[in-house]
N, C-alpha and C positions, 0 to 999 in steps of 0.2 A: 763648520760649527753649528748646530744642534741648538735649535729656540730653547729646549728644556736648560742645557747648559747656562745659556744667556739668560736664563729667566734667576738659574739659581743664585749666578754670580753678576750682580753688576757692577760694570766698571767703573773702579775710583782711582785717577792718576793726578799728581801733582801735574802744576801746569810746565813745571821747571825738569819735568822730563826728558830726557834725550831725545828718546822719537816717541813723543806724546801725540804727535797727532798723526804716527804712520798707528799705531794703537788705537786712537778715536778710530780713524778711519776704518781700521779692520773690524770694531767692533761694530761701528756703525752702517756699513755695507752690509755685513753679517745679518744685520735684525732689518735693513731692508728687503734681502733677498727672502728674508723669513716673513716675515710678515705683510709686508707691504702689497704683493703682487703688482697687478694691474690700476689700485688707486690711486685716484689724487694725491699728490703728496702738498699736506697744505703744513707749513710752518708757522708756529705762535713766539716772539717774545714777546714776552711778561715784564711788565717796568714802566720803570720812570724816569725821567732825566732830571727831573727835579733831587736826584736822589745821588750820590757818586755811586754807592755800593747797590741801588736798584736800578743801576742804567746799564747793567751789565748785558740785561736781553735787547736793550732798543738796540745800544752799540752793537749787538752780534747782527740785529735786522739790518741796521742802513750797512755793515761791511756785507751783508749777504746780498743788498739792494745793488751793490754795484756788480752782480756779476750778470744781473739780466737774464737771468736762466728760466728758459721756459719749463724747467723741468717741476717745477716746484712755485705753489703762491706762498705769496710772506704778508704777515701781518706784524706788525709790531717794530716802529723803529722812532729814531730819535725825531722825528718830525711827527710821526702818528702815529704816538706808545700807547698798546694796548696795559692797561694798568684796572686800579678795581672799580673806576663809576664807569666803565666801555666795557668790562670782560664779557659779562652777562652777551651784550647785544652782540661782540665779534663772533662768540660762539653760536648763536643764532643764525648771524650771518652767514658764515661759514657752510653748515648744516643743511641750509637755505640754499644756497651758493654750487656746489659739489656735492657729488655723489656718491655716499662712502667714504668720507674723504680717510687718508690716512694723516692722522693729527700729531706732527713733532713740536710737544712742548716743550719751552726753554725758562730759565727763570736763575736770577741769581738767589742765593740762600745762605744761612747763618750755621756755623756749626764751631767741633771745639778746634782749642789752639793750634794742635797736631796737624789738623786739616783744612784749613783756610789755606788756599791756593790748587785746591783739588779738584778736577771735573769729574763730575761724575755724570754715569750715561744706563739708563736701564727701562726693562720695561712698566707701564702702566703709566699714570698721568704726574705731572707737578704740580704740586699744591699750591699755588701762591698764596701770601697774606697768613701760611702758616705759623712763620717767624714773627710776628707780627702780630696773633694772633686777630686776624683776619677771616672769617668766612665767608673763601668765596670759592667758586667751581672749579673743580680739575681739571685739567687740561693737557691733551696727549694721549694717545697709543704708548707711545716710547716718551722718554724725556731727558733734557740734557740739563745739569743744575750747574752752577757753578760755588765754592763757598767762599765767600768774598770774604767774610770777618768771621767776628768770634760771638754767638748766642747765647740767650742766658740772664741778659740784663741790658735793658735801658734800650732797645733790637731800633729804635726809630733813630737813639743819638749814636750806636753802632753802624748804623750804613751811613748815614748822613756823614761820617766821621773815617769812610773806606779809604785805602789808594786808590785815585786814577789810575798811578802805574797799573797795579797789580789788574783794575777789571779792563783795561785797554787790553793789557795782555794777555788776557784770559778770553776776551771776546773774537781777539783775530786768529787765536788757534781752534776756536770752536768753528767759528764761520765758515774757516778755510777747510776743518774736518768735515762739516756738512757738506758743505757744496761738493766736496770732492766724493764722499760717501754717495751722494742723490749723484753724481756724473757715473761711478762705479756703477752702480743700480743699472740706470739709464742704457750703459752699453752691456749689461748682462743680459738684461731683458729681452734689448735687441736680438743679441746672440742667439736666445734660446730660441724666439722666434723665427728668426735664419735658419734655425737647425731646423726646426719642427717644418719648417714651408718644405728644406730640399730633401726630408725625408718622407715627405707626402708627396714629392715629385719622382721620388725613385720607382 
């Protein structure tokens, strides 16, 4: 799969998909192997817990918190949500912190009726506080959104007013697609460097 491809089309799947996350996954590997190289892979969600329909990025950081993976830093979970009075300083951090880092932004978001329960995953950053009208920094190389509700009117009494169900369940198949996509990466890499050492040894 060809970055130009991935650049044209990004991926939007209901979360109630069959195999929605062998999909995340393939997409997601794909614009690792594309993009990412050699850097840091530093992860952001975006959120609040104060919020049902904005806690969708903490919930994706603490199920991503429990896999311990050294492959990937994580910022943003339901004990220390990156949201919009910290964004500014985490991205500083960050910047400050790594080297190049490759930045996967995450965030839940508001869209129409048709598509609330959709994840969508593409390149360039997420905006948060879009919905919201909010100006605050992008964030992300690639980015994962999820659309938790319906946009358009009243976006503060909208989230505040989400399913748990729905962002519980939206959060453990993103999680699960990440980590599995960065573990994908992880042993391509490797590979390629295997190959590249025993063919400098022939």
């Amino acid at each position: 799969m060809k970055l130009s491809f991935i650049k044209e089309t990004p991926l939007k799947v209901p979360y109630t998909t069959a195999n929605v996350i062998g999909m995340l996954v393939n997409r997601l590997t794909a614009m690792l192997e594309e993009m990412a190289g050699n850097r840091p892979i530093v992860v952001v969600c975006v959120g609040t817990d104060r919020s049902t329909g904005d806690a969708l990025g903490p919930l994706i950081g603490t199920n991503l918190s429990k896999y311990r993976s050294p492959h990937f830093e994580l910022f943003g979970t339901l004990e220390n949500p990156v949201h919009a009075m910290n964004l500014d300083d985490t991205l500083i951090e960050i910047n400050r912190r790594y080297h190049k880092p490759f930045v996967i932004g995450i965030d839940a978001c508001l869209g129409q009726v048709s598509s609330v329960g959709s994840i969508q995953v593409g390149v360039g950053p997420v905006r948060p506080g879009a919905g919201v009208n909010k100006d605050l920094p992008p964030v992300g190389d690639i980015h994962i959104t999820g659309i938790v509700n319906v946009g358009g009117f009243m976006e503060y009494f909208v989230l505040q007013n989400t399913r748990l169900h729905l962002v519980m369940k939206m959060s453990d198949i993103i999680a699960l697609s990440l980590f599995t996509a960065i573990a994908n990466n992880v042993h391509l890499t490797n590979t390629a460097i295997e190959q590249t050492a025993a063919s400098d040894n022939l």
